[in-house]
C-alpha positions in Angstrom: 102.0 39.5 -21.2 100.3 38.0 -24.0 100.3 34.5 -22.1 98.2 36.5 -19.2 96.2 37.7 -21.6 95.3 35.1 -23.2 93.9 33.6 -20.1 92.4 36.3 -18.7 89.9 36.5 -21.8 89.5 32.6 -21.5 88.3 33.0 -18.3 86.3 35.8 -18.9 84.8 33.6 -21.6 83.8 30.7 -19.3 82.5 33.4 -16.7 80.1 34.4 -19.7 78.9 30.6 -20.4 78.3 30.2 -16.8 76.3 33.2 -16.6 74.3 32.7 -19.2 73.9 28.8 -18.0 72.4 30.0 -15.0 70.0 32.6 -16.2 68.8 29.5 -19.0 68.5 27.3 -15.9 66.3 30.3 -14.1 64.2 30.6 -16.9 63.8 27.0 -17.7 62.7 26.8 -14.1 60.3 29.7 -14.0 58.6 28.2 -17.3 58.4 24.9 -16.3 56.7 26.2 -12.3 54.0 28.5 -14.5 52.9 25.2 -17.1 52.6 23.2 -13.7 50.4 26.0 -12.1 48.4 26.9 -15.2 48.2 23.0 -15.4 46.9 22.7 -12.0 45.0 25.5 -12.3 43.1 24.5 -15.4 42.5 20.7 -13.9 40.7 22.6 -10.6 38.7 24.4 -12.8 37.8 21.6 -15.6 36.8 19.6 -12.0 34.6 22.1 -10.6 33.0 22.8 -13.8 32.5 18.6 -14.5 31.1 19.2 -10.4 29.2 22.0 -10.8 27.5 20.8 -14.5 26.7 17.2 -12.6 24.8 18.5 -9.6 21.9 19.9 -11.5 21.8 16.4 -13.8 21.2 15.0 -10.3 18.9 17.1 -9.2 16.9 17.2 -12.7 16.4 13.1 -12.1 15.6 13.6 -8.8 12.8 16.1 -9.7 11.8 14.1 -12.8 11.2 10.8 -10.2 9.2 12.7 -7.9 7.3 13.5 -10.8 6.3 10.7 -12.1 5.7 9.1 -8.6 2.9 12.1 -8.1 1.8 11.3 -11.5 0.8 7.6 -10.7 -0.6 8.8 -7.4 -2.8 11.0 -8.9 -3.5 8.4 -12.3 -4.5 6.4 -9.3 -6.8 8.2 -7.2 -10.1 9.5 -8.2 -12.1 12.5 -5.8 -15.8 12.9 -5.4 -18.1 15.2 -3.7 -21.8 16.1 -3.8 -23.6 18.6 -1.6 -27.7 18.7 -1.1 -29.6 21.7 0.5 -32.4 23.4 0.4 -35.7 24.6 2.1 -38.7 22.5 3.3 -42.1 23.6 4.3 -44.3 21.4 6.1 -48.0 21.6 7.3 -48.3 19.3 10.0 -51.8 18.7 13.2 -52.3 22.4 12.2 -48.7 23.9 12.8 -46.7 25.5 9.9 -43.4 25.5 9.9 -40.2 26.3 7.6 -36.3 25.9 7.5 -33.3 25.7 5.6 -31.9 22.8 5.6 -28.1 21.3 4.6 -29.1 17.9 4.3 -25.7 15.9 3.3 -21.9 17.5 2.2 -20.3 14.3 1.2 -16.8 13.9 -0.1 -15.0 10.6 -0.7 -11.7 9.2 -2.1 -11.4 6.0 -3.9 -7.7 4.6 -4.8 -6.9 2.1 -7.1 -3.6 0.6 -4.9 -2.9 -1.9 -7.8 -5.4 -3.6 -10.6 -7.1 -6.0 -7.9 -6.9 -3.5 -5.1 -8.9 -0.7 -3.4 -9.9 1.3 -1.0 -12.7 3.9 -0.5 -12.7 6.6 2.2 -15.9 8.6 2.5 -17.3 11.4 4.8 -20.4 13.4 5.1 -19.6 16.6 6.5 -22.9 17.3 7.8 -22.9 14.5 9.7 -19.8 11.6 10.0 -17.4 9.5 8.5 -19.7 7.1 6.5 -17.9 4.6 4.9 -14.3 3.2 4.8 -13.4 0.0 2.8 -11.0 -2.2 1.0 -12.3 -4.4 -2.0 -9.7 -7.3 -3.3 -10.8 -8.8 -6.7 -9.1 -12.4 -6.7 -10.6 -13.0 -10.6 -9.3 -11.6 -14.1 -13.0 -11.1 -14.8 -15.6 -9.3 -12.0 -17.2 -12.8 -10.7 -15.6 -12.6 -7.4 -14.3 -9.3 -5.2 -13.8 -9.5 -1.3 -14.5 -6.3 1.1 -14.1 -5.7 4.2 -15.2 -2.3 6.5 -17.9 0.1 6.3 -20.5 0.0 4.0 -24.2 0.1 2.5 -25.9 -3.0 3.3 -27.6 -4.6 0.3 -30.9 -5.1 1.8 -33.7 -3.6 -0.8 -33.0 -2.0 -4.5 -32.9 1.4 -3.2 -30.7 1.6 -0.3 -27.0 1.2 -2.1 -28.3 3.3 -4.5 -26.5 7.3 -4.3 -28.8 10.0 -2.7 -27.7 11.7 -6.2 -29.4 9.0 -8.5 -32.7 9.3 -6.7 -35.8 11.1 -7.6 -37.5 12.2 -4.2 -36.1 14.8 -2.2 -36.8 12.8 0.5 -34.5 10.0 -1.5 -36.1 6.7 -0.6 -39.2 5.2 -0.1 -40.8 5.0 3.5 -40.3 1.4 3.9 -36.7 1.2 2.5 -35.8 4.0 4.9 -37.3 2.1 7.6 -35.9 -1.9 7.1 -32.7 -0.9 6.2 -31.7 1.6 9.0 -31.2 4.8 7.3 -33.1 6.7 10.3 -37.1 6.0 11.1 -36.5 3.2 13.0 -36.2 4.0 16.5 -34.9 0.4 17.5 -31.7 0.7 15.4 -31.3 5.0 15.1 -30.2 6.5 11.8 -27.4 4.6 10.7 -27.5 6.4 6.7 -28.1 2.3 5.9 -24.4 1.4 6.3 -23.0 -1.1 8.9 -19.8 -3.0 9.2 -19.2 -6.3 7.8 -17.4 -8.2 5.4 -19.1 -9.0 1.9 -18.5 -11.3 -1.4 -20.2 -10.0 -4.7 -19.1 -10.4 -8.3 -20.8 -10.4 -11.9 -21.0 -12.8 -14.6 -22.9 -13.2 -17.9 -21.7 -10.3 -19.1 -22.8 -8.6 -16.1 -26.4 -9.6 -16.7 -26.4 -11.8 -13.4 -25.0 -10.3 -9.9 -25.0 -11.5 -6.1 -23.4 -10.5 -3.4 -23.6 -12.5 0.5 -22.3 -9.7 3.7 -22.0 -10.7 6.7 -22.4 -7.4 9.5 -22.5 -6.4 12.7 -26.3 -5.2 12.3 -25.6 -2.5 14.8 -24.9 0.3 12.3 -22.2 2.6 11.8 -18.7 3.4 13.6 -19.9 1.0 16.4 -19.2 -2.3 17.7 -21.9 -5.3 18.0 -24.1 -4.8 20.7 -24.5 -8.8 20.5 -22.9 -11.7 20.1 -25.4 -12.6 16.4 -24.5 -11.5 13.2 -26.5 -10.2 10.3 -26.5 -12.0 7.2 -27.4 -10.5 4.2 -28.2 -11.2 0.5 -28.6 -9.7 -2.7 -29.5 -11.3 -6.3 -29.7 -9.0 -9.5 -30.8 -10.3 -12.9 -30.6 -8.0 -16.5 -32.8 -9.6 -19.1 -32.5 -6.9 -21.1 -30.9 -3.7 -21.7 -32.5 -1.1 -19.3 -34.2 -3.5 -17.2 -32.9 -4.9 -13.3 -34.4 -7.4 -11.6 -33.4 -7.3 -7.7 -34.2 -10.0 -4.8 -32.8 -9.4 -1.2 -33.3 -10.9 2.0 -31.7 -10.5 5.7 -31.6 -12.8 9.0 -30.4 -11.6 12.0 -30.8 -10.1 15.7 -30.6 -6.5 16.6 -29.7 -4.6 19.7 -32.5 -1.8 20.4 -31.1 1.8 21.3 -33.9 3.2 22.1 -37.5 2.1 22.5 -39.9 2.5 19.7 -43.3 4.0 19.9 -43.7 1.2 16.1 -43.4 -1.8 18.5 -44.1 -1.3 22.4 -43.3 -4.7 22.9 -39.1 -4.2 22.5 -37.2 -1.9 24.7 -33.7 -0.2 25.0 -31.4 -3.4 25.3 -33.5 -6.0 24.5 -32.1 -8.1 21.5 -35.0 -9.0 19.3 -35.2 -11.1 15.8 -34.6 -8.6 12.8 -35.7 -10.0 9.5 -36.1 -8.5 5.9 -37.2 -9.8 2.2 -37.9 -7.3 -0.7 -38.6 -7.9 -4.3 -38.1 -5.3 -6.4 -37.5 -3.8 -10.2 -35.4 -1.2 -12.0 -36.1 0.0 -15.7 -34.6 2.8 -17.1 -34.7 4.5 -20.9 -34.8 7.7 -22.6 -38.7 7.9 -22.4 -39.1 7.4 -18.9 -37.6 5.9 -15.6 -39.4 4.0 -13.1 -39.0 1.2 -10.3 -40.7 -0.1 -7.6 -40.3 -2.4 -5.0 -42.4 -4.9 -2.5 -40.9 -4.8 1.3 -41.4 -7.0 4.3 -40.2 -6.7 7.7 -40.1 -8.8 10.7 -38.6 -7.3 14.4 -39.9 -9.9 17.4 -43.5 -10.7 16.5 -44.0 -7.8 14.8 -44.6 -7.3 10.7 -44.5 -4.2 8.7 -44.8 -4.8 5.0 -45.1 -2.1 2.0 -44.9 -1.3 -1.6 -43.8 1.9 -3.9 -43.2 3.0 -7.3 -41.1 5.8 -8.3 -40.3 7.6 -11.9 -39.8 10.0 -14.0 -40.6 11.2 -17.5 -38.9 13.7 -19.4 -40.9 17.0 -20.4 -38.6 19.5 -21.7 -34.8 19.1 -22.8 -33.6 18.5 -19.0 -36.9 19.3 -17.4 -38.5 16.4 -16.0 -41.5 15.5 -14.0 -41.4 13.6 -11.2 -43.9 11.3 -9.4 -43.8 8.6 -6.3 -46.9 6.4 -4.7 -45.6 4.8 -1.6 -47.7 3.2 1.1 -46.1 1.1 4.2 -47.5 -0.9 7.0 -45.4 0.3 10.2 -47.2 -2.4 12.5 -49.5 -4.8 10.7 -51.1 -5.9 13.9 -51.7 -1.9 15.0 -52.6 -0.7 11.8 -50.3 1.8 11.2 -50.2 2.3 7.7 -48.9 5.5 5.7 -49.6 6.4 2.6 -47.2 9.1 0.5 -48.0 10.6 -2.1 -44.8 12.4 -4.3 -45.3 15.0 -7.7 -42.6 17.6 -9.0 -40.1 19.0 -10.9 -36.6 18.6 -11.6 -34.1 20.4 -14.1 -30.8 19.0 -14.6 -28.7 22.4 -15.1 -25.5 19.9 -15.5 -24.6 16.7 -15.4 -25.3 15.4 -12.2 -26.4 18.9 -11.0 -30.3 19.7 -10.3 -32.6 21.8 -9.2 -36.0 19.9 -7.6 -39.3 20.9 -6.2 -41.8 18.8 -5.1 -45.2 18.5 -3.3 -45.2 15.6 -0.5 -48.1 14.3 0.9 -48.1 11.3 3.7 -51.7 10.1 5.4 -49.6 9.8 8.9 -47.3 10.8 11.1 -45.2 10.8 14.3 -46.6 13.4 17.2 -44.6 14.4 19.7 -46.5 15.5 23.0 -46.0 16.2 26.7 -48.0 16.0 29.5 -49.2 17.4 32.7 -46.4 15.6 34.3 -43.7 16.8 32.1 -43.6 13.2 30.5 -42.5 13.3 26.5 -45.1 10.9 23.9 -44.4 9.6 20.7 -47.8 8.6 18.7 -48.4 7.4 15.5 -51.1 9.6 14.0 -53.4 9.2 10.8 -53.5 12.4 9.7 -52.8 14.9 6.6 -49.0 16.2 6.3 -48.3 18.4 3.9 -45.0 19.2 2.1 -43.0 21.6 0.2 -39.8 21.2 -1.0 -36.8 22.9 -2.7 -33.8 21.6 -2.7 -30.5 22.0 -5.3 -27.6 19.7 -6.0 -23.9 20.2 -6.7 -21.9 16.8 -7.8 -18.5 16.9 -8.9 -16.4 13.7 -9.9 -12.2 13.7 -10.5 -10.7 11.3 -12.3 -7.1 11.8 -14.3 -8.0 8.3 -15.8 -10.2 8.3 -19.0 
């Protein structure tokens, strides 16, 4: 009996060991299944934080290089505008007569593509796209720039001068206005004195000398040649000293009439005709007083128009100043149709390149428009008193982030 005994409880014992091996086993197992999960666990989440904290770096450099691209866009590009309106009052062959008038809304854009390059994109509002042109400067220095489009031709001192800069209301002088196609010549319509073309200019001396040689359509604005000539134009400025401009242009070419003119009988609609120019002219400017003048000569066909002005201004008060014109013109030398024009006002700059003017025009001649019994319309040149009054403010505005 105690034999059996004895291995009963040796049994018993081992039954015991293998018992409790198991459950160790079990347990080992369970413990080593929950470190792997809580490992796997804790690796998604470490990755889908790294994930989650990379995205917005990404995003941030994103943001911060569209950034800086619209920064050198806008270090780059610089925004003008100007606006000119007011009300006129003229006395005219016994007829009164007054309107409002919006005379130009101009707004242009001029970017700087690299150091050599631009280009310049401007409209008037009122009217039409006036100019539209790349310059290329192939110097370090400013003494030689190409550019090719739409622009001011360089006949006369006034013309490529801003409407902003001038004195008169009526901005330039009768015969500038005339020979360089900015509107009184019927022959060549208003063409705001722009045309398209290629051009060289530059500066050197210190900018004391500059030229500049264009090569245009001579038709005028947003329009093709109506011939198979070009225009050739140029331009010499000389600075002797400070304040003072010195300006010789001249022009050869043929133009295209558009519409017969009641200036020269002998050229009608279609006819191409010889279209020359010359002008001498100066530009002096201080704190005591502004002033140029000009001598212009004309040539279309056979016919000659010549003419001469002076323009200034002196200050009177702060940034009241008074200003004065005497322009006389010879339309037709052979017809005698001269004009004299007479200018004396007011101006008060209120800031910066804003004004307020008013000025008293006179002009010995004008243009009468008349029908007949027949229902036929006339255009006559008339000597005759014109009287003027005119009010007119301006708003200019220049953007720039560079200093």
């Amino acid at each position: 009996m105690s034999g059996l005994g004895n291995i009963n409880r040796a049994g018993c014992r081992n039954t015991e060991n293998h018992l409790k091996f198991n459950n160790m086993r079990k347990q080992f197992f369970k413990e080593a299944l929950l470190a792997v999960a809580l490992a796997a666990f804790s690796s998604t989440a470490a990755m889908g934080q790294s994930s989650s904290s990379a995205e917005p770096e990404q995003e941030q450099g994103k943001k911060k290089t569209e950034l800086a691209w619209l920064k050198d866009i806008a270090d780059r590009v610089s925004l003008h505008g100007y606006a000119q309106g007011g009300f006129n009052y003229t006395h005219q062959n016994g007829e009164d007569k007054g309107t409002f008038e919006l005379k130009r809304t101009l707004f242009w854009v001029d970017a700087q593509i690299t150091d050599r390059w631009s280009f310049l994109f401007m409209h008037d509002f009122s009217s039409v796209v006036q100019e539209y042109y790349t310059d290329y400067r192939f110097t370090n220095n400013k003494a030689l720039t190409v550019r090719l489009g739409q622009f001011k031709n360089g006949v006369s001192l006034e013309n490529p001068l801003s409407p902003t800069a001038m004195e008169a209301i009526d901005v330039y002088s009768e015969g500038v206005t005339y020979l360089t196609g900015c509107g009184s010549d019927p022959l060549m319509g208003v063409q705001y004195g722009r045309d398209l073309g290629l051009a060289i200019f530059g500066e050197t001396n210190d900018g004391k000398f500059r030229y500049e040689a264009q090569v245009m359509n001579g038709q005028g604005i947003n329009k093709k040649d109506g011939n198979k000539e070009k225009d050739f134009i140029g331009r010499l400025e000389y600075r002797p000293v400070k304040g003072l401009n010195l300006v010789a242009t001249g022009q050869i070419g043929r133009g295209h009439a558009i519409a017969n003119s009641p200036y020269i009988p002998d050229i009608h609609t279609g006819d191409n005709y010889k279209r020359n120019r010359w002008t001498v002219g100066f530009d002096y400017r201080s704190k005591d007083f502004n002033v140029h003048g000009e001598y212009l000569e004309g040539k279309d066909g056979d016919v000659t128009s010549r003419g001469a002005y002076v323009t200034g201004s002196i200050p009177l008060y702060k940034r009241l100043e008074f200003v004065g014109s005497y322009d006389f013109f010879n339309f037709n030398t052979s017809l005698g149709m001269d004009q004299h024009k007479v200018i004396a006002g007011l101006q008060y700059w209120f800031f910066k390149k804003c004004r307020v003017q008013v000025q008293y025009v006179y002009k010995s001649a004008y243009l009468n428009n008349w029908v007949d019994d027949f229902g036929v319309k006339h255009v006559e040149f008339t000597h005759g008193a014109n009287h003027a009054i005119m009010a007119q403010m301006q708003i200019r505005l220049d953007y720039s982030r560079k200093k």
